[in-house]
C-alpha positions as CSV (number, residue, x, y, z in Angstrom):
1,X,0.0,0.0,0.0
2,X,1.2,3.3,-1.0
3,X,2.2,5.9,1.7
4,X,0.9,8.6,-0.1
5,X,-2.3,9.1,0.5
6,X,-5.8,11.3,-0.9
7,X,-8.1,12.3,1.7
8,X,-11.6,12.1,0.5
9,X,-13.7,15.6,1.9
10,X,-12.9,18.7,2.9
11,X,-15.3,19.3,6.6
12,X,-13.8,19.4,9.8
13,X,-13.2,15.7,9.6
14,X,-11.5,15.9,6.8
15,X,-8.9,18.5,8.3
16,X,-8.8,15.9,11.4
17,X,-7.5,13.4,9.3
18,X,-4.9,15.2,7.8
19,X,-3.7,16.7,11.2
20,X,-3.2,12.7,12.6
21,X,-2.1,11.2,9.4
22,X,0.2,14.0,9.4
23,X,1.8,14.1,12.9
24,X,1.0,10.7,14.1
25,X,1.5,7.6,10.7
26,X,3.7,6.9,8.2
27,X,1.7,8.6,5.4
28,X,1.8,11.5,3.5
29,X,-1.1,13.0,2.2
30,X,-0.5,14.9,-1.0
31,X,-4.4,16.0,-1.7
32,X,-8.0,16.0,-1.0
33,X,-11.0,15.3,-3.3
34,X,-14.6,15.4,-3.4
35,X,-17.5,14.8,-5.8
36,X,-17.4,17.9,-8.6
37,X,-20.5,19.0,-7.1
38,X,-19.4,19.7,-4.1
39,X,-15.8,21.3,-5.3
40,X,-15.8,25.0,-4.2
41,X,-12.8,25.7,-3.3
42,X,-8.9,24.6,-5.2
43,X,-7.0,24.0,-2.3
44,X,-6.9,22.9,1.7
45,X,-4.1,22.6,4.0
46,X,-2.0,24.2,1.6
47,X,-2.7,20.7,-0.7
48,X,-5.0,20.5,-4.0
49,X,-8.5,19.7,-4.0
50,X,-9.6,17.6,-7.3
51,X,-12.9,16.2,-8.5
52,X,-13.1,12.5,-7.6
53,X,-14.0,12.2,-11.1
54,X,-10.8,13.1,-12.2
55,X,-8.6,11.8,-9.1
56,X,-7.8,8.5,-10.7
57,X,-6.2,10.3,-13.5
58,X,-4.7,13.0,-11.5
59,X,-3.7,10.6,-8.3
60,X,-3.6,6.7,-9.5
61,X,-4.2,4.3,-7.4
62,X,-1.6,2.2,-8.1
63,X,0.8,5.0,-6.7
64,X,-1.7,6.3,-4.0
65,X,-4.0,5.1,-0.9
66,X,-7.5,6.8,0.2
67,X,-9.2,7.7,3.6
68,X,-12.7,8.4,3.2
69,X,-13.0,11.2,5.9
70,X,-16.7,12.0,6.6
71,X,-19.3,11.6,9.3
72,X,-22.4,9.7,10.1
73,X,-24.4,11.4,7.7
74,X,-27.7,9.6,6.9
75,X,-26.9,6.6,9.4
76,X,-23.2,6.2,8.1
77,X,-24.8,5.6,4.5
78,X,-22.9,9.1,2.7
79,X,-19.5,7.7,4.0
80,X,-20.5,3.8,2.7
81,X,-21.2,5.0,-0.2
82,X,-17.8,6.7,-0.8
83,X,-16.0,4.0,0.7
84,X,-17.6,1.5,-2.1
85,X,-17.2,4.5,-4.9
86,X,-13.0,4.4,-3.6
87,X,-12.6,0.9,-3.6
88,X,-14.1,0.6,-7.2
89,X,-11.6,3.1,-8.4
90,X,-8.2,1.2,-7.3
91,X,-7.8,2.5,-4.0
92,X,-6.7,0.6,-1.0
93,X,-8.6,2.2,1.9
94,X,-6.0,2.9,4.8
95,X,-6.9,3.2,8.6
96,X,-5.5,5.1,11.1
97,X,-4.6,3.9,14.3
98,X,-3.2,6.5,17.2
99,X,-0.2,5.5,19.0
100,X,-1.7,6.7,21.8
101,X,-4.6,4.3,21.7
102,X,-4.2,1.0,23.7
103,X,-4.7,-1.6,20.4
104,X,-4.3,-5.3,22.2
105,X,-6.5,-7.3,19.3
106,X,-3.7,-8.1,17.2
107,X,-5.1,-5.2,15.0
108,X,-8.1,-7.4,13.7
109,X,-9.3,-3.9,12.5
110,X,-10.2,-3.4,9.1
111,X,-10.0,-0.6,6.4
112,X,-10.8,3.1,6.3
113,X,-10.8,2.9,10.4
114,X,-10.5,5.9,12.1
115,X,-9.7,5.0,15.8
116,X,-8.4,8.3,17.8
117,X,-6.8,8.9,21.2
118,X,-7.0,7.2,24.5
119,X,-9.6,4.1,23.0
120,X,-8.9,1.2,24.4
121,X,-9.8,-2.4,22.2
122,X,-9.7,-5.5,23.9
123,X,-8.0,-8.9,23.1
124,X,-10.0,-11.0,20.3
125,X,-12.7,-7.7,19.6
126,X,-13.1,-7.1,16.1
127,X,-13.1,-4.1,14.3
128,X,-15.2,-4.1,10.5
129,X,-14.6,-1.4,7.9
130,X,-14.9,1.7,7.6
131,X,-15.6,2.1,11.5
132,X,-15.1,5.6,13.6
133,X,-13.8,5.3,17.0
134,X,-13.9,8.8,18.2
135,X,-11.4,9.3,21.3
136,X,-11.8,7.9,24.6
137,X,-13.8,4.7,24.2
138,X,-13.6,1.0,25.8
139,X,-14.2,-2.0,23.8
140,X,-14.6,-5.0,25.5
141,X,-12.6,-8.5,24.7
142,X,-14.6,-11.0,22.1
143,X,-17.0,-8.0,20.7
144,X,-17.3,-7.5,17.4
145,X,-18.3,-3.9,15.3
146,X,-20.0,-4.0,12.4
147,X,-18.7,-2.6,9.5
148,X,-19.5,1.4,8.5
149,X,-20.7,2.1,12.6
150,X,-19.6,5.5,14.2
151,X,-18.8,5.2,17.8
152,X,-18.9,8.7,19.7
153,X,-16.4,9.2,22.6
154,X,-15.9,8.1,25.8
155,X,-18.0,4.6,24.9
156,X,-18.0,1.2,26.8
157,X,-19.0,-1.6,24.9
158,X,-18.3,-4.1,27.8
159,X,-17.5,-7.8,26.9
160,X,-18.7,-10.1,24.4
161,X,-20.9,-7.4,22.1
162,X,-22.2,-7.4,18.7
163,X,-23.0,-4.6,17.6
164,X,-24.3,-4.5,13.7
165,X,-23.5,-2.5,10.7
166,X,-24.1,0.9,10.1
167,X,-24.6,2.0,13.7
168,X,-24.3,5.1,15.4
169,X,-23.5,5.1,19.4
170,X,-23.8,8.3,21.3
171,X,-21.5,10.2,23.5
172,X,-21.1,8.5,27.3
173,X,-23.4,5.4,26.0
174,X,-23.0,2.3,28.2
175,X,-23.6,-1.3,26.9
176,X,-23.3,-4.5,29.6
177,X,-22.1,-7.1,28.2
178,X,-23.5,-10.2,25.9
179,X,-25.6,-8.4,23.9
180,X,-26.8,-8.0,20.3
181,X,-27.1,-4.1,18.6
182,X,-28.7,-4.7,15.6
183,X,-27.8,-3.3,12.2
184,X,-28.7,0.3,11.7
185,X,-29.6,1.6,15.2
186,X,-29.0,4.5,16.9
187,X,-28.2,5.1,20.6
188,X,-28.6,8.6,21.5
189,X,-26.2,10.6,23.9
190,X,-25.8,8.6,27.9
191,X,-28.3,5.5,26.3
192,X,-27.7,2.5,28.7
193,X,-28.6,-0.7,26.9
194,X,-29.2,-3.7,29.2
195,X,-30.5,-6.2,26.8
196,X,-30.7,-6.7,22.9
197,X,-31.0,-3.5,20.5
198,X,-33.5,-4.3,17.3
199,X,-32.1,-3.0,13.9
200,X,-33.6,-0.5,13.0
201,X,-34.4,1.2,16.6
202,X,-33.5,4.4,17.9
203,X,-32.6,4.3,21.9
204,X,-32.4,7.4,23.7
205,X,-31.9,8.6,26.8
206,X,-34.3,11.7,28.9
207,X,-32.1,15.4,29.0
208,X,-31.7,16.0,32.2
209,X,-34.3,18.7,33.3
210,X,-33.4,22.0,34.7
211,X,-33.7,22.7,38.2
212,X,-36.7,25.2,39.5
213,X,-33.7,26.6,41.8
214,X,-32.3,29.1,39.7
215,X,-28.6,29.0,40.4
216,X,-28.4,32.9,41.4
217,X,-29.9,31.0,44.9
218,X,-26.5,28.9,45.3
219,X,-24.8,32.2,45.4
220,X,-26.6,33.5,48.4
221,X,-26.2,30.4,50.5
């Protein structure tokens, strides 16, 4: 696999990709690219921004590697979709990996990862493709992620989970062990999942209510 490497989008994630592929892997990144409709600007980073209709011709994949960099737009489908449009083209989909993550699965982690700071992933878990593991999460020996989930931070997926494709797991979620997370669900911000998730289902936890103390009260105690 090539070490240079074509970073596909130009958000916020897309910047985040090429600050840790830049200060923390072996790659170079050498340009972005996006679909022509949504090209408005030449350049990012200081590097070109091309077409992905003309990338193969401008950046070959025989000489370069891809990272889809986008979000969990429309349940993770936007980024599937351009992780299946990169592979068709030539590209070998890299991952990246912090060193500052604690990796112990024998990286059984597959491509187009994108696994931040200060996760931690368990002996004999598996990781699919194209799977987001923002920073600060726990994932428990002998589970298994589907391929194309988002994980937000500071996650546990405790021991022996399965958690199906194309999920999206919210910030501070807690999931006990031995369960099933069905393809496709969503478990909103602090969700605690005891038992089996259906695909398809949307879990979510109440906001926590303000207080009919106002806090100008504390203040006078």
């Amino acid at each position: 696999m090539s070490n240079k490497l074509v970073i596909f989008g130009t958000g916020d994630i897309a910047q985040l990709a090429h600050y840790y592929f830049t200060t923390d892997s072996t790659y170079e990144v050498v340009a972005f690219t996006v679909d022509q409709a949504f090209l408005k600007e030449d350049s990012l980073c200081e590097l070109p921004i091309v077409s992905f209709e003309e990338v193969v011709e401008r950046f070959p994949p025989d000489e370069h590697s891809m990272f889809v960099a986008l979000s969990y737009a429309k349940l993770n489908e936007v980024r599937r979709q351009k992780f299946e449009a990169a592979v068709e083209a030539g590209y070998k989909l890299c991952s990246y990996i912090s060193s500052r993550a604690a990796v112990l699965n024998g990286n059984a982690i597959g491509q187009n990862c994108f696994i931040l700071e200060d996760n931690t992933i368990q002996p004999f878990a598996k990781i699919g493709d194209n799977v987001t593991l923002w920073s600060g999460n726990h994932i428990g020996h002998h589970s298994t992620i589907g391929d194309h989930t988002f994980i937000s931070s500071h996650v546990v997926v405790s021991g022996g989970v399965a958690i199906g494709e194309s999920c999206f797991i919210g910030v501070n979620s807690t999931l006990r062990d031995h369960i099933t997370v069905g393809k496709f669900c969503v478990l909103g911000a602090g969700s605690i999942l005891l038992s089996d998730a259906l695909e398809y289902g949307v879990y979510s936890s109440a906001e926590t209510e303000r207080s009919r103390v106002p806090s100008n009260r504390l203040r006078n105690i």
